[in-house]
C-alpha positions as CSV (number, residue, x, y, z in Angstrom):
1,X,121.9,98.2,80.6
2,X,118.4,96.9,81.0
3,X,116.9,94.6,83.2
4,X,113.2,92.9,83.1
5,X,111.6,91.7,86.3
6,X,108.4,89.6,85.9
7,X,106.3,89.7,89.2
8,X,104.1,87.5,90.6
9,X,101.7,87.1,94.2
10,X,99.9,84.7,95.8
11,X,97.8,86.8,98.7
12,X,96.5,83.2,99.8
13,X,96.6,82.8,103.4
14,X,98.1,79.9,104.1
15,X,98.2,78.0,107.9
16,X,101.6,79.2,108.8
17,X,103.1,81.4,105.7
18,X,100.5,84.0,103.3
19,X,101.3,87.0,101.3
20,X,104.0,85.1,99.0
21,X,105.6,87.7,96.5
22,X,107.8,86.3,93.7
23,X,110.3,88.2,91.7
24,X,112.3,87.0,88.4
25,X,114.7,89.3,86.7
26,X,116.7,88.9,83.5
27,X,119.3,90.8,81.5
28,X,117.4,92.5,78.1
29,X,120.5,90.7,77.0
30,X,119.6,87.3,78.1
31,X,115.7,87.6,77.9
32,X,115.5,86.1,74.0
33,X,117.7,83.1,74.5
34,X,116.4,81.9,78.4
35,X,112.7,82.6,76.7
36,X,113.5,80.5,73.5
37,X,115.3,77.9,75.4
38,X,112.3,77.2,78.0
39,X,109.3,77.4,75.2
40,X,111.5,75.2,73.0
41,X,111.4,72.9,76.3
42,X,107.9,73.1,76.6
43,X,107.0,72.0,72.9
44,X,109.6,69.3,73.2
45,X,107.9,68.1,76.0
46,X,104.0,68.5,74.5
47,X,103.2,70.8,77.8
48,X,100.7,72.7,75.6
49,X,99.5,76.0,77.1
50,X,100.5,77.4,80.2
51,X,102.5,75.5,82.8
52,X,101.5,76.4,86.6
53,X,101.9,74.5,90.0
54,X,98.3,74.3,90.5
55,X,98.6,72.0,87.5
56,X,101.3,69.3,88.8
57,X,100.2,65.9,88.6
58,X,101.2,62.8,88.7
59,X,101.2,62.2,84.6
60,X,102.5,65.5,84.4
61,X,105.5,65.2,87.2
62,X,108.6,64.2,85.0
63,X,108.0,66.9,82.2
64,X,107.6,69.5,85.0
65,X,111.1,68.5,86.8
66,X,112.6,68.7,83.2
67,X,111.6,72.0,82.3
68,X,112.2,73.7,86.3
69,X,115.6,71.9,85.8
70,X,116.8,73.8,82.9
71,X,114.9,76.7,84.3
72,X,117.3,76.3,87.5
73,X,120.4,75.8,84.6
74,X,120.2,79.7,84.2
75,X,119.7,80.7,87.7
76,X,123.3,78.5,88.4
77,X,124.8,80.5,85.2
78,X,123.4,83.8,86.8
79,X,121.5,84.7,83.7
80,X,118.1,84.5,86.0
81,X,117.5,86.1,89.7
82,X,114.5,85.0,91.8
83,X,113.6,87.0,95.1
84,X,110.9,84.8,97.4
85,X,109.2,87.1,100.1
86,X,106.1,86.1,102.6
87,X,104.8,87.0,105.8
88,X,104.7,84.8,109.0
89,X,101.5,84.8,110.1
90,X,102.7,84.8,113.5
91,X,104.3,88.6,112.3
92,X,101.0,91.4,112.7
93,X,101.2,95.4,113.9
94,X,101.9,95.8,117.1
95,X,99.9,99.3,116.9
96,X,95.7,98.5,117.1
97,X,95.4,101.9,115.3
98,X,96.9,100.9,112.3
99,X,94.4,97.8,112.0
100,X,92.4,100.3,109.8
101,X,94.2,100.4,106.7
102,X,95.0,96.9,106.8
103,X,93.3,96.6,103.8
104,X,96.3,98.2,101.6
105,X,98.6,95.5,102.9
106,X,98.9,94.0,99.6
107,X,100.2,96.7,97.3
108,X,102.3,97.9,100.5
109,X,104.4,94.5,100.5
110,X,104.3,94.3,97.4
111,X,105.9,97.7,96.6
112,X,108.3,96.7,99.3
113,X,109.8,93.4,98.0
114,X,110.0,95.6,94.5
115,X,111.9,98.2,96.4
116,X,114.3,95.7,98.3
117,X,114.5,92.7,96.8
118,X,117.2,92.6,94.3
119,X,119.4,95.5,95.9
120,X,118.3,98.0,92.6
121,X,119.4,101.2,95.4
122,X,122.2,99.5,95.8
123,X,123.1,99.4,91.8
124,X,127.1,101.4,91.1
125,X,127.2,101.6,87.5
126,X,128.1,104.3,85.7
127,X,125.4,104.9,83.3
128,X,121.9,104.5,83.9
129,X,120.2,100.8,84.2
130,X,116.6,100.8,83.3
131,X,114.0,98.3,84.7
132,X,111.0,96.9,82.9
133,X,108.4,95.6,85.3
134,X,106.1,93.2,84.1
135,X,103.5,92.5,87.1
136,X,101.3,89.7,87.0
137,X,97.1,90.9,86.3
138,X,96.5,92.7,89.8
139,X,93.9,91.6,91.5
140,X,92.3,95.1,92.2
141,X,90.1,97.8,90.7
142,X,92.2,100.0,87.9
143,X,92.3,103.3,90.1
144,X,94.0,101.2,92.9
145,X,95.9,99.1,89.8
146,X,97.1,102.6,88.1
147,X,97.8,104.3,91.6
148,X,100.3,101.4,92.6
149,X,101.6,101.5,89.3
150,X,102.6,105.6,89.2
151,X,104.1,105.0,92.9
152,X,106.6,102.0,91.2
153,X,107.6,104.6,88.5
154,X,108.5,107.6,91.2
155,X,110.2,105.1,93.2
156,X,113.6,105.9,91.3
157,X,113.2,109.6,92.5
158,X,112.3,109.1,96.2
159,X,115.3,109.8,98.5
160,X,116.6,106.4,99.0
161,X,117.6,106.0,95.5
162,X,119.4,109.2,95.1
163,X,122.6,107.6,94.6
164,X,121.4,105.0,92.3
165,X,121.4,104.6,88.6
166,X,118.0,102.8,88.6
167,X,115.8,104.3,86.0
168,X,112.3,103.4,85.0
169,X,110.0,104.7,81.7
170,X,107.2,106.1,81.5
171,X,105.4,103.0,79.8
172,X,108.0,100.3,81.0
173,X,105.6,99.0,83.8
174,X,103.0,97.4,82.7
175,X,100.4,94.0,83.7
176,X,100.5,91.1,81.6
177,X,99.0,87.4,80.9
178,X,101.3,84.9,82.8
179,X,100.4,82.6,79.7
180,X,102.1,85.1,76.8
181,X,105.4,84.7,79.5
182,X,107.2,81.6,80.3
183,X,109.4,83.1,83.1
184,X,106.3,84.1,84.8
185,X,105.0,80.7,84.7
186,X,108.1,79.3,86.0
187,X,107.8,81.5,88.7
188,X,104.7,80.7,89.7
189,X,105.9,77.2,89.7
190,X,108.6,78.5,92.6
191,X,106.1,80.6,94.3
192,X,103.1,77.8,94.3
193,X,105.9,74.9,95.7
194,X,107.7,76.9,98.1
195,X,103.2,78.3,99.6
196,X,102.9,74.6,99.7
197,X,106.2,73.1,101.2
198,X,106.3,75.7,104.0
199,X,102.4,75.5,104.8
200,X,102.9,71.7,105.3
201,X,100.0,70.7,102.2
202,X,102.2,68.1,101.5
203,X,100.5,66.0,104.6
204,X,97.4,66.9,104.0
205,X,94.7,64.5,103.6
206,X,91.3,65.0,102.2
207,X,88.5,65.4,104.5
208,X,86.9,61.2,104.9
209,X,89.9,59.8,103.3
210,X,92.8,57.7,105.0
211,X,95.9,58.7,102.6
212,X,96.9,61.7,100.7
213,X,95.8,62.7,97.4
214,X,97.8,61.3,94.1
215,X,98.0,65.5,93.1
216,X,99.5,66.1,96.8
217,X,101.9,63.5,96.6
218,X,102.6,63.8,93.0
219,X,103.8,67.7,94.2
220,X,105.8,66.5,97.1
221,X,108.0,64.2,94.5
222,X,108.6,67.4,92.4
223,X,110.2,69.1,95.3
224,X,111.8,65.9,96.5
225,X,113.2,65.3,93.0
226,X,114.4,69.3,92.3
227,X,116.1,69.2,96.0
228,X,118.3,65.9,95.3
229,X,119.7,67.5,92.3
230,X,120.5,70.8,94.7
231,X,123.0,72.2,92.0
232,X,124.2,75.4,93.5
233,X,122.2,75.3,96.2
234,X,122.6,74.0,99.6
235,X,119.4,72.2,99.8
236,X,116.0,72.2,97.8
237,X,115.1,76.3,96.8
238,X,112.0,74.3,97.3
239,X,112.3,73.8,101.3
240,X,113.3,77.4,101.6
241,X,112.9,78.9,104.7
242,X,113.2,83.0,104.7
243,X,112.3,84.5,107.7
244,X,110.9,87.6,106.9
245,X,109.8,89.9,109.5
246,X,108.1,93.4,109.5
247,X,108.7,96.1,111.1
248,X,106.4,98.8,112.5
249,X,108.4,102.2,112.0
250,X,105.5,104.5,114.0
251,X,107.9,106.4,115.0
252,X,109.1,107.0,111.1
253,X,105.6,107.8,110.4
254,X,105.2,110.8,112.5
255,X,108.9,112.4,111.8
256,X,108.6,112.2,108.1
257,X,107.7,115.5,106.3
258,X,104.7,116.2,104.6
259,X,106.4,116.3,101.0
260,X,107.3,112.3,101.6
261,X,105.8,110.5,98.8
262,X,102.7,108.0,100.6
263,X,104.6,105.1,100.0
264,X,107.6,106.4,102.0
265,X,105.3,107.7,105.2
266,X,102.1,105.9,105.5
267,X,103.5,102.2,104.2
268,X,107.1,103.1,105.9
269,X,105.9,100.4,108.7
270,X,105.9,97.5,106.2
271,X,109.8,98.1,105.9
272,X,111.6,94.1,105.2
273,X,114.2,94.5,107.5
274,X,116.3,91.0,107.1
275,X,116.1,88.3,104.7
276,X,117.4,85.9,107.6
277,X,118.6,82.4,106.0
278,X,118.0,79.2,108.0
279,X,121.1,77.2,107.2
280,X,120.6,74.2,109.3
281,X,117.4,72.1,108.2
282,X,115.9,74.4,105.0
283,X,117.7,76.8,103.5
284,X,118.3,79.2,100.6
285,X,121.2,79.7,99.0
286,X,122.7,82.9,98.2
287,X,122.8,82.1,94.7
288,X,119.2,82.1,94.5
């Protein structure tokens, strides 16, 4: 069995929610007909190029909702997974002395939701499953780029994947173009809506002007639209609200041994501890 998860970021900081990682995986199995299915979508519809959030407008609104509706077709069929993951801003190390390497935070959390988000420790078949990781252009020099890279292909061999038949190739992780790879624009769709819904930029007005901006209101009828069709979900993916809070294991920092790979002792602190859903207002459904 093999797997492909495209990856995409936003390290934005937003007024209440930054760091937004985004995660879309798909069966090798699956990968040709969901990929055929949504560029045939995107001809049909004359949405030339690549498709991204930051481009929702008002002309553009009802061929957008078309294609992230069919795009939300195969999540409900289970033939595509998407993992959200942010940071409360509220949410900063309790320690002052780890202030100092703040500065690796993004390929920490990022290495984390890869890690956790879609369970692969947690994987019981029999034979091996392989993962292809195709990661967004990292925003980074190369040695940083290549380091985070070789520390994604150990991960299968560090401790906590001893009893899982996760496997990934020398080869198989890789950075690509978001505009060669429709699921990755898709997901930035996701990631770009869910940055703006939960940051509030949907009440935002410009600076000197009395009413909000045809592109800002334009994007709040995307969501608006996408949440009253719900499908599977309990309400809009778009008005998610995942409460994700980090955890500073100090203590897990000094007790592990020296041969501990970096990412397991010095980034151990960044450790997503719940995916907590908020069922009452905004929520996400399991499905997702």
């Amino acid at each position: 069995m093999e797997y492909i998860l495209y990856c995409d970021e936003s390290s934005q900081k937003g007024p209440k929610f930054s760091d937004f990682f985004g995660g879309c995986l798909v069966s090798s199995k699956d990968l040709l007909e969901v990929t055929n299915a949504l560029e045939v979508k995107k001809a049909e519809l004359f949405m030339r190029g690549e498709v991204k959030w930051s481009k929702v407008t008002e002309n553009y609104l009802n061929k957008y909702i078309e294609l992230m509706t069919l795009f939300f077709t195969y999540i409900k069929e289970g033939k595509v997974k998407v993992r959200i993951m942010f940071r409360n801003n509220t949410d900063e190390p309790s320690d002052p002395n780890i202030v100092s390497i703040a500065d690796d935070k993004y390929f920490k959390l990022y290495y984390q939701f890869i890690k956790n988000a879609f369970g692969f420790r947690h994987l019981t078949d029999d034979e091996p499953v392989y993962i292809r990781i195709y990661l967004d252009q990292l925003p980074d020099t190369k040695t940083k780029c290549a380091e985070f890279k070789k520390f994604l292909l150990d991960m299968p061999q560090t401790n906590d994947f001893s009893k899982s038949p996760m496997r990934i190739r020398k080869g198989d992780i890789a950075e690509v173009v978001s505009h060669d790879h429709v699921l990755l624009q898709c997901l930035d769709i996701v990631l770009g809506a869910m940055f703006f819904r939960l940051n509030l930029l949907h009440k935002r007005i410009p600076d000197g002007q009395k009413r909000r901006g045809k592109r800002t209101i334009a994007k709040e009828n995307s969501i608006n639209i996408l949440a009253s069709k719900s499908m599977t979900f309990s309400v809009s993916v778009f008005l998610a609200q995942i409460q994700v809070f980090i955890k500073i294991f100090i203590s897990q920092m000094k007790k592990s041994s020296s041969s501990c790979t970096m990412y397991q002792r010095n980034h151990a602190f960044f450790e997503i501890v719940v995916l907590r859903y908020n069922t009452e207002n905004q929520a996400l459904s399991c499905a997702f």
